[in-house]
C-alpha positions as CSV (number, residue, x, y, z in Angstrom):
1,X,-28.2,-84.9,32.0
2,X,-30.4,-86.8,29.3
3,X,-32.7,-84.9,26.8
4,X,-36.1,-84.6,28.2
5,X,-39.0,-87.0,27.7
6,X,-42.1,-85.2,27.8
7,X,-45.0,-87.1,29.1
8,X,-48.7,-86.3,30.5
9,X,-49.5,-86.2,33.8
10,X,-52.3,-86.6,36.0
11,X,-52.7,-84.3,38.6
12,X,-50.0,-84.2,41.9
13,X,-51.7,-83.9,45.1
14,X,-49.0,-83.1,48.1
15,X,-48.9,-81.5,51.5
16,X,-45.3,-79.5,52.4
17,X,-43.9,-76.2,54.3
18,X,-43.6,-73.1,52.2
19,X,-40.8,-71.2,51.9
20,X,-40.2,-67.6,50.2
21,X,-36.9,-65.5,49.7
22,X,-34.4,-64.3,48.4
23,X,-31.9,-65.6,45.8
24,X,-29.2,-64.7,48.8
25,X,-31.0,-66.4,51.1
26,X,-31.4,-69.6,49.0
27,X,-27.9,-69.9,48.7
28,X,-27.4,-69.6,52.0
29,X,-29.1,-72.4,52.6
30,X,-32.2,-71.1,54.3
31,X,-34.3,-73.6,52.4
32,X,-32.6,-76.1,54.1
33,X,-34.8,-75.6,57.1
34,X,-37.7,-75.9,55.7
35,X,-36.9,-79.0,53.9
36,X,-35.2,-80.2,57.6
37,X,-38.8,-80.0,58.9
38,X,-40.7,-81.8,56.4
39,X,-38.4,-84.7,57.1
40,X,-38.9,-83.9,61.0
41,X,-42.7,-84.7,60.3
42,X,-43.2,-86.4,57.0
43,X,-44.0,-90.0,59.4
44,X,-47.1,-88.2,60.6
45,X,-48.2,-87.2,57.0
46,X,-51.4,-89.4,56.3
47,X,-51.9,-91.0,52.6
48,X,-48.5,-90.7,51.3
49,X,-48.6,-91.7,47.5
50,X,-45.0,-92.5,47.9
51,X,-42.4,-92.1,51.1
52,X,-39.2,-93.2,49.4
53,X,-39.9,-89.6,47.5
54,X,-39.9,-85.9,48.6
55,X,-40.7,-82.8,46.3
56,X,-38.9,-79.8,45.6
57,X,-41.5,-76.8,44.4
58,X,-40.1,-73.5,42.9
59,X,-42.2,-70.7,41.7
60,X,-40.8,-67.9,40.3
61,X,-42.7,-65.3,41.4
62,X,-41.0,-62.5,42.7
63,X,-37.8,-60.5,41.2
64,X,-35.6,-61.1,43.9
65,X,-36.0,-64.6,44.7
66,X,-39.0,-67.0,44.3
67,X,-41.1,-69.8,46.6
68,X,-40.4,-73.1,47.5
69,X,-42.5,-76.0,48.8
70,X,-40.9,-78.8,50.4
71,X,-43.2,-81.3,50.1
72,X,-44.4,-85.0,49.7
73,X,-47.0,-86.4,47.4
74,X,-50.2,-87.4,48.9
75,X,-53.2,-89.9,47.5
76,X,-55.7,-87.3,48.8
77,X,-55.7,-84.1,50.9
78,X,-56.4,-85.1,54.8
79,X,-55.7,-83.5,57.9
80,X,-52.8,-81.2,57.9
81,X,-50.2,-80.6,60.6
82,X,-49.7,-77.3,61.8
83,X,-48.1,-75.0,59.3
84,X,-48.0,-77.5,56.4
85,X,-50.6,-76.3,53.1
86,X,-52.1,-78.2,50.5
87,X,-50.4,-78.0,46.9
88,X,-52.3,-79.3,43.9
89,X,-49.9,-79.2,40.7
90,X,-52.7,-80.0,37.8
91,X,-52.9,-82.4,35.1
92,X,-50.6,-81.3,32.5
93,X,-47.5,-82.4,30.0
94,X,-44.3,-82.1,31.9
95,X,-41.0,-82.3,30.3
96,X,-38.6,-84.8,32.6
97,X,-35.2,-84.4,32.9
98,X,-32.6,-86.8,34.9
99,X,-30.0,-85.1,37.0
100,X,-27.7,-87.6,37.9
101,X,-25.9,-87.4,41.1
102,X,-22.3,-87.3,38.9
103,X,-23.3,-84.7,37.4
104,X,-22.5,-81.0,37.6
105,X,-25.6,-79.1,39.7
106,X,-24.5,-75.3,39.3
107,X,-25.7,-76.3,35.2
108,X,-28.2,-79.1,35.2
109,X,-30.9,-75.9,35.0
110,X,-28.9,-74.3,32.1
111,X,-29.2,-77.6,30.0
112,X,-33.1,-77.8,30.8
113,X,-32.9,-74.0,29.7
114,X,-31.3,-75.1,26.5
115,X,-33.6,-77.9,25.7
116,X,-36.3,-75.3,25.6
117,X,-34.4,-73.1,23.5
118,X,-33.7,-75.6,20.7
119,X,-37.0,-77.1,21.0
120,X,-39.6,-76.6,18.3
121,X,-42.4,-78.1,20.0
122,X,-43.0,-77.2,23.9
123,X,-41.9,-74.3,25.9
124,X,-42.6,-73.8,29.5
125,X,-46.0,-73.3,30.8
126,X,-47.0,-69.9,31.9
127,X,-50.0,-69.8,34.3
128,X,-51.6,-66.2,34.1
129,X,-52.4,-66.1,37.3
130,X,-49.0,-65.9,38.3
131,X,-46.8,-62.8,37.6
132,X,-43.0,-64.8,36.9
133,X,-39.5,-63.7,36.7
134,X,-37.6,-66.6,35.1
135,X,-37.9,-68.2,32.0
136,X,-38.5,-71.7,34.0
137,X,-41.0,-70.3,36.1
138,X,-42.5,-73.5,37.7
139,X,-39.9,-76.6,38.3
140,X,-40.5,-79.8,40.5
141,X,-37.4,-81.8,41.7
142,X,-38.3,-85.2,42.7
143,X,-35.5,-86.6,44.9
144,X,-35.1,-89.6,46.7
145,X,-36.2,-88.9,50.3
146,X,-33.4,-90.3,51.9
147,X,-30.6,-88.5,49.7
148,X,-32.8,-84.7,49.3
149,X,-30.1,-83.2,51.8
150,X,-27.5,-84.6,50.1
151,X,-24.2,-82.6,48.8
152,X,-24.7,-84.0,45.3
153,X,-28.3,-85.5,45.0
154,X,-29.8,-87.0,42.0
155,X,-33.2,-86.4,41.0
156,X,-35.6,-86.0,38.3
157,X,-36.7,-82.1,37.3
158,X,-40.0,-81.3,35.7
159,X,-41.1,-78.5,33.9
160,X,-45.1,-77.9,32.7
161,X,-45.0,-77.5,29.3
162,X,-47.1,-76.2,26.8
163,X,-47.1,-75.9,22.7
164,X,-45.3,-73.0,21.1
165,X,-47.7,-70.9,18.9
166,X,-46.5,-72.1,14.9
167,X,-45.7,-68.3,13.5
């Protein structure tokens, strides 16, 4: 994995399935599904901003596990199919990491972790509406659509940032 570039963004506008568990279950692969069924309907998904991409969104917001959108970016918030929701991620500085598909998974999280660490500048962005439990508690996988199921996917990771307090 690369260091991060860390770059302003406007908002992101997308339409997915939610998903909330359990650590266990995530392993397991119960996320799976609910990725399985945005693929199953992501051709009747009107104004995709891009369909060669599909969003990973993890919210850390309960102890024992967190929520997941699997989602894809939309231009503007039309009608949605039964049992998708809207998600509106806004317009904030993101750090942007590369996980390459060569590279090892089980850490590419513990390197972003570290680049916050070390960093003098940014830290992760904490929205005070939501009571977290990780010390990334907001990350977005961007993955190729074609490859998110794969064994050993590539794909960029991005975590709102925000400025550390000078003490």
């Amino acid at each position: 994995m690369n260091s991060a570039l860390v770059k302003v963004r406007k908002d992101i506008l997308a339409v997915g399935y939610k998903w909330s568990g359990t650590f266990d279950e995530a392993i397991r692969g119960d996320i799976h599904h609910t990725i399985t069924t945005l693929k199953k309907f992501s051709d009747f998904i009107p104004q995709l901003a891009n369909p060669n991409q599909a969003l990973g969104i993890s919210i850390h917001d309960r102890p024992d596990g967190f929520t997941y959108y699997a989602a894809m970016e939309v231009l503007d918030f039309g009608p949605l199919l039964e049992g998708m929701q809207p998600i509106r991620l806004p317009a904030n500085s993101y750090a942007e990491f590369i996980h390459k598909k060569e590279d090892d998974l089980s850490t590419a999280y513990d390197q972003v972790a570290e680049f916050f660490r070390e960093n003098q500048t940014y830290k992760p962005y904490l929205d005070p509406e939501i009571e977290t439990y990780d010390p990334l508690p907001i990350k977005v996988e961007i993955h190729p659509y074609d490859d998110v199921l794969s064994e050993r996917p590539g794909f960029n990771i991005l975590i709102p940032v925000q400025l550390k307090k000078i003490e």
